[in-house]
C-alpha positions in Angstrom: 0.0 0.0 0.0 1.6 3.3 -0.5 1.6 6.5 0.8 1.0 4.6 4.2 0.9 6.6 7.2 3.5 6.2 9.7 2.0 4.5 13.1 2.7 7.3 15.1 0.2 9.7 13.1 -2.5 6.7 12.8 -1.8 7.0 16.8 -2.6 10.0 17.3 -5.5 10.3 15.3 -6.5 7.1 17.8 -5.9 9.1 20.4 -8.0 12.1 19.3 -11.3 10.1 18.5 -10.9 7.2 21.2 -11.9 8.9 24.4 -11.7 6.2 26.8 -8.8 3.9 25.4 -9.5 0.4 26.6 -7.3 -0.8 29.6 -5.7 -3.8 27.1 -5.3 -1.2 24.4 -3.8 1.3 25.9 -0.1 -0.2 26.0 0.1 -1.6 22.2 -1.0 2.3 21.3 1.6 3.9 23.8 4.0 1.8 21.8 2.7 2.9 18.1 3.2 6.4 19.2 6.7 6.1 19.5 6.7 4.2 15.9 7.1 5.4 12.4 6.4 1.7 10.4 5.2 -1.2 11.4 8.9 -2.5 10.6 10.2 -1.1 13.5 10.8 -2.5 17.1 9.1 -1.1 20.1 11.5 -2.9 22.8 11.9 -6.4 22.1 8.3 -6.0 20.1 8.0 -6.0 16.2 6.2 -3.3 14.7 3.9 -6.1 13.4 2.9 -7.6 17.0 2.0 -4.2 18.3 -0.5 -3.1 15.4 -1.9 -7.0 15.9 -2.1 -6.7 19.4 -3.6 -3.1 19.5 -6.1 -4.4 16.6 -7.1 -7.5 19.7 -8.0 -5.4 22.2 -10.0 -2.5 20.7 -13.4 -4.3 20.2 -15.1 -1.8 21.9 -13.7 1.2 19.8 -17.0 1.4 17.5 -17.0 5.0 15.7 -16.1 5.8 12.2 -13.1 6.5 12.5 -12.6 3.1 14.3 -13.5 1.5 11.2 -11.6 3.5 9.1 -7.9 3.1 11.0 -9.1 -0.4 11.9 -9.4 -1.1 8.1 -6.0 1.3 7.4 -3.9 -1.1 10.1 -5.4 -4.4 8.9 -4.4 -3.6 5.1 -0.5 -3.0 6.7 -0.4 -6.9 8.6 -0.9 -7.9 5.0 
């Protein structure tokens, strides 16, 4: 996919829209803050294990722009 956004911008828009970040959530998208691809390392974490992670636990984030990003991070596990 190009012109892919880095994680840390998809982050913050998370951040903006997702008022009350679910408890399990709320690590995996403290770590794609600090990332710029999903081929970097957060720690001992791949990139890849923290968008998957992140993508686990937010179930309960339900608004469009849940969708959207939801649909933006799934298309970069590919």
């Amino acid at each position: 996919m190009k012109n892919t956004r880095s994680l840390n911008q998809i982050a913050n828009e998370i951040r903006n829209d997702w008022k009350n970040v679910n408890y399990a959530a709320e690590p995996y998208l403290k770590a794609m803050e600090t990332l710029e691809s999903i081929n970097d390392n957060y720690f001992a974490d791949s990139g890849r294990s923290i968008v998957a992670y992140f993508l686990a636990n937010a179930n309960t984030w339900k608004s469009e722009t849940a969708k959207r990003i939801k649909i933006e991070l799934k298309s970069m596990l590919k």
